[in-house]
Structures are given as C-alpha cells and as structure tokens.
Backbone bond lengths (Angstrom), bond angles and torsions (degrees), N, CA, C in turn:
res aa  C-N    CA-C-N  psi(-1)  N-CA   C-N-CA  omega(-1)  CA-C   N-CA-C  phi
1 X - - - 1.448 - - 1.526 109.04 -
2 X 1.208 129.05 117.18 1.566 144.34 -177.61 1.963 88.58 -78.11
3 X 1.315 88.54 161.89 1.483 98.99 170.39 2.078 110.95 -123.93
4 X 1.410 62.54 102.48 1.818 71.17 -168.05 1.783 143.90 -103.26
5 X 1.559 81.64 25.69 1.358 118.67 138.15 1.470 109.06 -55.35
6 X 1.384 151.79 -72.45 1.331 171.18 135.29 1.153 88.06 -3.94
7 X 1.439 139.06 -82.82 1.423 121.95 -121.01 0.852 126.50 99.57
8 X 1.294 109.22 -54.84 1.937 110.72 172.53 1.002 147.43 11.11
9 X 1.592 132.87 74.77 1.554 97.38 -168.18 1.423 103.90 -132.67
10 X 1.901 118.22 168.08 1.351 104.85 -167.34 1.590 115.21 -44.42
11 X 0.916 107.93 -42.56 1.902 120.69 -167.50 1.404 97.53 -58.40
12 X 1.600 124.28 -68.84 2.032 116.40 152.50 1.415 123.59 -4.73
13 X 1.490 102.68 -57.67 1.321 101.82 -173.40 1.207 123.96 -82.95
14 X 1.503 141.08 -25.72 1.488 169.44 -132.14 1.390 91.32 -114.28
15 X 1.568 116.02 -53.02 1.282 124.73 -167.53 2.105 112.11 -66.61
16 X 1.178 84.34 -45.42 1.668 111.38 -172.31 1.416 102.15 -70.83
17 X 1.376 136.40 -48.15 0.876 128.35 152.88 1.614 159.07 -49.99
18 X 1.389 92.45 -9.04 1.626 113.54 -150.46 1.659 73.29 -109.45
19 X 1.448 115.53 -47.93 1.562 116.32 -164.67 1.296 107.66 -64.90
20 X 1.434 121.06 -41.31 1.508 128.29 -170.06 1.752 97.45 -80.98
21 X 1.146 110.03 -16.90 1.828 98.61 172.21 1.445 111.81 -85.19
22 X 1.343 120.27 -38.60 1.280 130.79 174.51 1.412 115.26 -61.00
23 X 1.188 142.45 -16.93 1.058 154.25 -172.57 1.655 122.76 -98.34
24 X 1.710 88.12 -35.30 1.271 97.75 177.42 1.532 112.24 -109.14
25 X 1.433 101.32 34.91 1.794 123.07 173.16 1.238 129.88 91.64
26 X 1.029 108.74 5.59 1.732 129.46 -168.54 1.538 100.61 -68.87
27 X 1.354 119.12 151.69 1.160 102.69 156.47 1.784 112.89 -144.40
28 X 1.679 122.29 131.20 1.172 108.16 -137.78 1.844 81.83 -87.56
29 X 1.176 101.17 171.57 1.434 124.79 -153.77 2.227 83.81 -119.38
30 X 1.480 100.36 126.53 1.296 111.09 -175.49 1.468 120.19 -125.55
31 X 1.267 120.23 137.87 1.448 100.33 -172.42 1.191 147.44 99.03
32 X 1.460 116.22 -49.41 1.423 124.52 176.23 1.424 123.49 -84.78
33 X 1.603 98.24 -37.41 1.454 103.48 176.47 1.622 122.37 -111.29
34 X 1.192 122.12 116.74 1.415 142.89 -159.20 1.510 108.62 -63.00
35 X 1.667 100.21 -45.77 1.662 94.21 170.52 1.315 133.18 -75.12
36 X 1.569 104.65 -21.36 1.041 110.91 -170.99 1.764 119.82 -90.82
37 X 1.308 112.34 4.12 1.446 122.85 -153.17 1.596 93.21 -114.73
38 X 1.081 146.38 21.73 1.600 144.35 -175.65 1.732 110.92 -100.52
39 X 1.268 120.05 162.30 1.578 137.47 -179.38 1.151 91.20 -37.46
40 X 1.676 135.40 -61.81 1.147 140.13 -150.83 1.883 124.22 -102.54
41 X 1.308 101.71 -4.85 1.353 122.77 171.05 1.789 131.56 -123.03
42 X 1.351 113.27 133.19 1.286 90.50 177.61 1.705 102.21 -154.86
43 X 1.369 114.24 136.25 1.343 132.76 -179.64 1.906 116.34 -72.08
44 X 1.376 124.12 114.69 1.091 122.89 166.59 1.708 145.53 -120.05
45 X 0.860 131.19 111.81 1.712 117.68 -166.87 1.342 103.88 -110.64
46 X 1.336 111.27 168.54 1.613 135.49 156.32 1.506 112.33 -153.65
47 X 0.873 120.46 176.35 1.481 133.25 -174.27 1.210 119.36 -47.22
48 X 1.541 127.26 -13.75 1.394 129.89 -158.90 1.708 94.71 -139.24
49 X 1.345 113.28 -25.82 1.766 93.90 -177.19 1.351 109.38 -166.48
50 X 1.131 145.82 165.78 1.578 162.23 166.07 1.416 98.91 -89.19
51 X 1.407 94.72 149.39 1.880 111.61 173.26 1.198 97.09 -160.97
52 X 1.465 103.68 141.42 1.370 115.94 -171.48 1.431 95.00 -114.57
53 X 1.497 150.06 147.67 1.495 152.00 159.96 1.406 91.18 -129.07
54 X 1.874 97.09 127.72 1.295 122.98 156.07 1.538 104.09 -113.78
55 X 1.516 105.89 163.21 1.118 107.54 174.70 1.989 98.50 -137.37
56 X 1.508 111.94 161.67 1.555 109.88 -151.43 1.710 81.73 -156.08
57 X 1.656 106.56 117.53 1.594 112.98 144.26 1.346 130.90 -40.64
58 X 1.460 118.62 -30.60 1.268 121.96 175.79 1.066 117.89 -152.05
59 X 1.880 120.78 145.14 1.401 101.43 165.18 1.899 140.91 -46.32
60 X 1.388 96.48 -25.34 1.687 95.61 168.24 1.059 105.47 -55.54
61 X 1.140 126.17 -50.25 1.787 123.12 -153.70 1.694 101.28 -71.83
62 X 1.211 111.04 -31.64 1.691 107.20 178.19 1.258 97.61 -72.63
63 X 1.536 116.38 -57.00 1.868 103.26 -163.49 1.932 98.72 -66.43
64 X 0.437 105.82 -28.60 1.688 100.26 178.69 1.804 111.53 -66.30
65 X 1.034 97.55 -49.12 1.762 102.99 -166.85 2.064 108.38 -100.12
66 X 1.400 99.16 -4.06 1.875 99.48 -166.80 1.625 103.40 -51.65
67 X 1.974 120.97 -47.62 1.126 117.49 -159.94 1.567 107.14 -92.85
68 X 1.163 133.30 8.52 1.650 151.20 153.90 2.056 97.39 -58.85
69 X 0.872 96.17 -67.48 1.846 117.02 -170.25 1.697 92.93 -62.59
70 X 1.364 131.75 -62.40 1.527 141.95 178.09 1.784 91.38 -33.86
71 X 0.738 96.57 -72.16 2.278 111.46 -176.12 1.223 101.72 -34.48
72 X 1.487 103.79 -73.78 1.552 108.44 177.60 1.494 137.62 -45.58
73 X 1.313 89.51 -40.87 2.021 89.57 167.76 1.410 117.10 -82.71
74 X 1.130 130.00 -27.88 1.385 152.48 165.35 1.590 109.27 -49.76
75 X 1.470 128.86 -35.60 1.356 159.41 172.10 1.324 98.30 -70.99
76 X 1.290 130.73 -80.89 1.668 132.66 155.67 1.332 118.08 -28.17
77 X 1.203 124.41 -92.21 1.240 111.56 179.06 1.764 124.71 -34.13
78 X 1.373 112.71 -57.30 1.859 109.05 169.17 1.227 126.25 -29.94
79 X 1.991 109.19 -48.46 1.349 111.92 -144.15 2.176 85.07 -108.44
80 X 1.250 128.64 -8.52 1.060 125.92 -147.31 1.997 114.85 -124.85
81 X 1.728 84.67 -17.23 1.478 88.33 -168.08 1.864 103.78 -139.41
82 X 1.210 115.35 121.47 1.217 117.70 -150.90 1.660 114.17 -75.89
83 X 1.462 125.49 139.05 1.024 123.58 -154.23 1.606 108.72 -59.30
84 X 1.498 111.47 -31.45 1.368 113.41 -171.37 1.420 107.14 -81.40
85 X 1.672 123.89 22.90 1.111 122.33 179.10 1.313 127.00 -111.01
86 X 1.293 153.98 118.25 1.695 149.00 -116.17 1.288 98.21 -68.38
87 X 1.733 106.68 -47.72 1.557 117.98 175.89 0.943 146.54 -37.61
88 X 1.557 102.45 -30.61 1.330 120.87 -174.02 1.661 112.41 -72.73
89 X 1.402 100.13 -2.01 1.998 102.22 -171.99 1.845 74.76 -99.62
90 X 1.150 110.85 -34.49 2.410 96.86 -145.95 1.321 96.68 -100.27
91 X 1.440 111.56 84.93 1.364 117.21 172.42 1.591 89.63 -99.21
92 X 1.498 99.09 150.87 1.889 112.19 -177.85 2.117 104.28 -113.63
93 X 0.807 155.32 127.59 1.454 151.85 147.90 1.623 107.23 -83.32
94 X 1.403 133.24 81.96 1.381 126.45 -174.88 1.979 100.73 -92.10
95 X 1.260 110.90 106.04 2.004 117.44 165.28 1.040 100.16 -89.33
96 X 1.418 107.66 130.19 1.598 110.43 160.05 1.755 88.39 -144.22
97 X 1.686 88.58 154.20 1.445 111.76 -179.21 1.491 118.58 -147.98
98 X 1.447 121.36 127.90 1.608 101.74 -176.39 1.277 96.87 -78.29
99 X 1.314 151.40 16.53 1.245 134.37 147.53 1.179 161.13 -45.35
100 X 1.356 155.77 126.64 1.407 103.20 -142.68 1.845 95.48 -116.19
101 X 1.247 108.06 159.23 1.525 108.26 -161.42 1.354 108.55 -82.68
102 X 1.740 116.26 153.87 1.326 104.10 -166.80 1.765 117.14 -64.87
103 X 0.890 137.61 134.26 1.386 134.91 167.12 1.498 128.17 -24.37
104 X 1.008 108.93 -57.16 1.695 133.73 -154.34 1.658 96.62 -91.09
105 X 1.829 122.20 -13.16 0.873 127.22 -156.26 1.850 111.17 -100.91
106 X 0.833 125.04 131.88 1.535 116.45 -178.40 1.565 104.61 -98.07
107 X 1.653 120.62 -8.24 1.591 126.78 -172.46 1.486 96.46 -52.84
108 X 0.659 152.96 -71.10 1.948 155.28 -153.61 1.640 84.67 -47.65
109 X 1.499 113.28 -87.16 1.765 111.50 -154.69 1.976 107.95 -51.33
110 X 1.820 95.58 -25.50 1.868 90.65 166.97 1.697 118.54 -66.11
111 X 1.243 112.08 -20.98 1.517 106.58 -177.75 1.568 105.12 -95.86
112 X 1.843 128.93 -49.34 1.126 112.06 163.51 1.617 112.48 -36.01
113 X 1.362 139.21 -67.62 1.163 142.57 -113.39 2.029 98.41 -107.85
114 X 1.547 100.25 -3.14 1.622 103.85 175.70 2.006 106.89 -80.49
115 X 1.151 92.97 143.14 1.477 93.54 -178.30 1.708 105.02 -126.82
116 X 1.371 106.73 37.98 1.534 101.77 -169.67 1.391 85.11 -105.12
117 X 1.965 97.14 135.43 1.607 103.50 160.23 1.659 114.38 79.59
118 X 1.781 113.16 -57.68 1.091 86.24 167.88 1.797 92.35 -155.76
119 X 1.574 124.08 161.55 1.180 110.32 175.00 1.528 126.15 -86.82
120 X 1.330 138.23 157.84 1.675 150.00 -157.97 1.230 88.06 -118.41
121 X 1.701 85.51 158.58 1.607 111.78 165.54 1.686 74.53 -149.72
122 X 1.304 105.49 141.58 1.848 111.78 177.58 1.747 78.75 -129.61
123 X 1.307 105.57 165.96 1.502 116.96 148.80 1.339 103.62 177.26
124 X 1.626 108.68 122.00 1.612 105.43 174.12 1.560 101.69 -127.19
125 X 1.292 105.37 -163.45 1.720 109.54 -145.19 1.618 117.94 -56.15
126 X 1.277 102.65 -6.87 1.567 114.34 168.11 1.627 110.96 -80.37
127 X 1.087 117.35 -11.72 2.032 120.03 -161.51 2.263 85.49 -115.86
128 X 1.271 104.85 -24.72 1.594 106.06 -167.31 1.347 113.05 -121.07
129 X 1.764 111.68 71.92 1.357 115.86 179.96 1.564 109.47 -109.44
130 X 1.115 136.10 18.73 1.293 141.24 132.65 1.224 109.39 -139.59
131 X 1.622 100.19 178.36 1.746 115.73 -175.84 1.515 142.74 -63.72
132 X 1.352 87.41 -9.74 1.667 137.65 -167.32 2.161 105.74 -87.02
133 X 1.704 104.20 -44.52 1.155 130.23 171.33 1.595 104.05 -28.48
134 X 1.637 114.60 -60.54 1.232 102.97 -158.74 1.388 122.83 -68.93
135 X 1.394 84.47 -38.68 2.073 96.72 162.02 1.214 110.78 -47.70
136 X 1.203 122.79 -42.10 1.527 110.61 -165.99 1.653 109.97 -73.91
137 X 1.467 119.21 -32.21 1.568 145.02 -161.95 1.841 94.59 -71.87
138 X 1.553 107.04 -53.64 1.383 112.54 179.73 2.109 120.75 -80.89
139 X 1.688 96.69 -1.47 1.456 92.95 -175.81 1.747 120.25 -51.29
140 X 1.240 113.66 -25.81 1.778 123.89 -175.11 1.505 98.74 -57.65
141 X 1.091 131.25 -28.09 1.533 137.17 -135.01 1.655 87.39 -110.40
142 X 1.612 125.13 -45.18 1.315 133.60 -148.53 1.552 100.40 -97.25
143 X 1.526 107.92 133.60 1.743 113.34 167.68 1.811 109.80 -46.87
144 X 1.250 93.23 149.72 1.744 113.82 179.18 1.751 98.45 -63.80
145 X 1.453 96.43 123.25 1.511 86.54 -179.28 1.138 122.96 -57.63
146 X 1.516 121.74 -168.29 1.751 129.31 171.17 1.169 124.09 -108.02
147 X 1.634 122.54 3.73 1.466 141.06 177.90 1.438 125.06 -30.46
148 X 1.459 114.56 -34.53 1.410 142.41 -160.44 1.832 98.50 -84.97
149 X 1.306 129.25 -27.22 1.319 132.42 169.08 1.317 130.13 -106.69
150 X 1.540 103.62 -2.11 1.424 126.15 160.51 1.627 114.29 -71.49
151 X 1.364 102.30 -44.27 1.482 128.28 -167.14 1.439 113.02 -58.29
152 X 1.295 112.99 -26.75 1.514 127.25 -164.96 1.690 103.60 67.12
153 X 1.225 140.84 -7.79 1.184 126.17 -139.13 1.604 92.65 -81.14
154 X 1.866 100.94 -177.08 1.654 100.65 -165.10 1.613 99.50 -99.70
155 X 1.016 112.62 -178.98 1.434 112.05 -155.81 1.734 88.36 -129.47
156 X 1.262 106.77 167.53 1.579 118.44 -172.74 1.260 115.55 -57.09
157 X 1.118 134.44 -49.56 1.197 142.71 152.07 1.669 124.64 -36.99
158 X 1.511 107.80 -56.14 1.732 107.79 169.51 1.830 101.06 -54.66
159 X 1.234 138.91 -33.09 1.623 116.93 -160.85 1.619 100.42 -108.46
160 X 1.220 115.59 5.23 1.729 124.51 -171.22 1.614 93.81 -78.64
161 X 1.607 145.99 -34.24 1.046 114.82 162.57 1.610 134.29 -69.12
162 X 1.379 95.12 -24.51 1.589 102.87 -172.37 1.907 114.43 -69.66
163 X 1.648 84.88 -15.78 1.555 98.48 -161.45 1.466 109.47 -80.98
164 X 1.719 98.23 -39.96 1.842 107.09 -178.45 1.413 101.59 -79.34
165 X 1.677 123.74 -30.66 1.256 113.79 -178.36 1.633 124.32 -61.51
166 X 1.552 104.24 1.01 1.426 124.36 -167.87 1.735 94.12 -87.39
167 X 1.397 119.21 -41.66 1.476 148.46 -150.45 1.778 96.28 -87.93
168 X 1.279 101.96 -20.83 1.933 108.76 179.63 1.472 108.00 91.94
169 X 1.735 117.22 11.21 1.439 118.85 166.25 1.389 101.61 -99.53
170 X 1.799 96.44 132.80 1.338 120.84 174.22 1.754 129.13 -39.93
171 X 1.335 115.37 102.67 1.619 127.65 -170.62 1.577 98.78 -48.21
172 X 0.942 132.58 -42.49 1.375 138.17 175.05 0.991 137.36 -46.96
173 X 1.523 113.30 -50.77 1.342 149.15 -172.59 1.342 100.55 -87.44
174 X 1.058 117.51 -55.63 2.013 114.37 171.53 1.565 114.66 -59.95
175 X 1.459 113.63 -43.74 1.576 104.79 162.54 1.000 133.45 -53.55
176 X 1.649 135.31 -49.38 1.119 125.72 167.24 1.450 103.46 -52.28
177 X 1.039 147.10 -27.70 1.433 145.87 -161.03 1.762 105.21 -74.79
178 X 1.353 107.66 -35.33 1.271 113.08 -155.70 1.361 98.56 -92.00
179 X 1.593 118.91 -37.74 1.649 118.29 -179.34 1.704 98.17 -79.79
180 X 1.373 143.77 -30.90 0.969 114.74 143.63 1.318 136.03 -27.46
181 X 1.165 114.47 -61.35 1.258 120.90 -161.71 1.519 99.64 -81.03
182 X 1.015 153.06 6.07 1.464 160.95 -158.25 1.937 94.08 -132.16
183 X 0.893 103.54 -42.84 1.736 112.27 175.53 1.610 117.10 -76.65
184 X 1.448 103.36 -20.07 1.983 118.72 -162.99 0.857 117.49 24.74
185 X 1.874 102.72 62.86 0.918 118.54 175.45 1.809 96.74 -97.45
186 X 1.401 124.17 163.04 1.849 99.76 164.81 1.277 117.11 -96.24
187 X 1.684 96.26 142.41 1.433 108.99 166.29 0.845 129.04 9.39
188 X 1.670 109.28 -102.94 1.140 138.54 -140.00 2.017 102.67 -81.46
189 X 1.450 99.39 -33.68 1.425 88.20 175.11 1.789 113.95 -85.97
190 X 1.475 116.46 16.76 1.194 117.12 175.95 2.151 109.79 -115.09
191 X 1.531 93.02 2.04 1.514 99.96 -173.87 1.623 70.74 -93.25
192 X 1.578 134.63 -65.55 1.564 135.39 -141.30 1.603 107.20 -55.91
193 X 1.607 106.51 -47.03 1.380 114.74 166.70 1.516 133.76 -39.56
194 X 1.533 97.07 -48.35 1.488 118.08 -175.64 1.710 78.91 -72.82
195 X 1.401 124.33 -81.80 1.643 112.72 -154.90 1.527 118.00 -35.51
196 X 1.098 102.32 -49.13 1.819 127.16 -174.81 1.669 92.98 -52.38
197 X 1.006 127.34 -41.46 1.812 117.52 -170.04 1.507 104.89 -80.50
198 X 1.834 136.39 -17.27 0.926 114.08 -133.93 1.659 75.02 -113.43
C-alpha cells in the first residue's frame, strides 16, 4: 500500500535517491551488475564505500526479499572490490518503500537496526513524509556540507579573545597568541617579541 497522500512512488523514490547520491559524489555503477541495474534497484560507489538502493511497493516485499538483496551486494563487493581497498569494509543496503510498515510490527527497526555483513538505512512511508525525507534518510552516506564558509561566521578562535577578555585575561595578549597560533608560529617567542616592542 503506497501512501498517496504523498504521491510517492517507487520510481519517486529510486529517482530521489540516485540524485541525492549523485550529488553527494556517488557514482552509479551501470551495466555489469544485472541485479543491481533495474527500475527499482540501483548500484553506487565513491572512494570510501558501495551502496546499494532498492526500492519496494510494500513493506512485505522488503521484509520478505531485504536478506536476498544483503547476499547480493555482499557477492559484489567480495568478488568486485579489492580487499586492500577501504570499501571493501563500507558496504551500505539503503530499503525504502512508500509503504507504510505494519504497526504492531517491530520487523522494520529489526532490519534497520541489524549490522551483520553489511550496514541499512530502511525508511518507509512513516520515515518519507516529504520530498526533502530522502535526503535526510541518505545524509550518513553524504560528505559534511560546506555551509560554515559560506556563512562568513567567526570561528573559535576569532571570539576566544573577546571571551577570556570577559574572564579579566588580556584581549591583546590572547590575540597575538591566536595569530600565532594560526601562523605556527611559537608562542612564547611571539608573546617576547610583542613584549620587547612595547
């Protein structure tokens, strides 16, 4: 059962996903692997790990078919990615389903929450109530953004004099300290300098 309020649909999700991996450097892998190349499946790497995204009409069909798909990427990765390679430990299994999971059922948080073999991200129509959801479902997978140098904002170091000067240590005396230390230049022969001029 889709939740169609949402819209949702496997192809939504497959789509949304593949884009938010691609974006966040992924690059999907085409061709070679038969299971992994369908409407509802799709193979991804980068430098640090494999992820596999399936996508499932319903939660039955995931809890029924999740440890079929677990084998299969597990099969890929062994035969495809070399042991001395980082990747070969960070395999990803991401299920998503606009379905919504049975209630009464604890199976969904047992398959997110297994870490054998390889790690999950599950999320069905309860984890994907806007469009925005999947980004959030795939954030573990995606580099730390760059927001923080966009921001202009000041950094620990820019408010560390104003902060000790609050404390009755000299604003002055901690600055030179800090563009030292931002320069690596040392200390103490950049406190003697500063004293020696004044």
């Amino acid at each position: 059962m889709n939740d169609s309020s949402l819209g949702f649909t496997s192809t939504d999700l497959i789509a949304a996903a593949s884009q938010t991996l691609t974006v966040g450097g992924y690059h999907q892998i085409t061709g070679r692997f038969r299971d992994w190349d369908t409407p509802t499946s799709r193979l991804f790497e980068d430098e640090y790990g494999v992820v596999g995204v399936v996508v499932f009409d319903t939660c039955a069909e995931l809890l029924r078919t999740w440890t079929d798909l677990q084998a299969s990427l597990v099969e890929v990765i062994s035969r495809h990615v070399g042991k001395e390679e980082a990747k070969s430990w960070d395999g990803y299994l991401v299920l998503l389903s606009p379905g919504i999971a049975p209630s009464e059922s604890t199976a969904i948080d047992e398959v997110r929450y297994n870490t054998t073999r390889l790690r999950k991200l599950v999320a069905t129509a309860d984890d994907l109530k806007s469009p925005t959801d999947v980004e959030r479902v795939l954030r573990p997978l995606l580099p730390l953004p760059q927001e923080r140098a966009n921001l202009g904002q000041e950094s620990a170091l820019d408010l560390l004099p104003r902060l000790l000067a609050e404390q009755k240590i000299s604003e002055g005396v901690t600055r030179v300290l800090v563009d030292a230390f931002r320069e690596q230049s040392p200390l103490l022969e950049r406190l003697h300098q500063q004293w020696g001029e004044q």
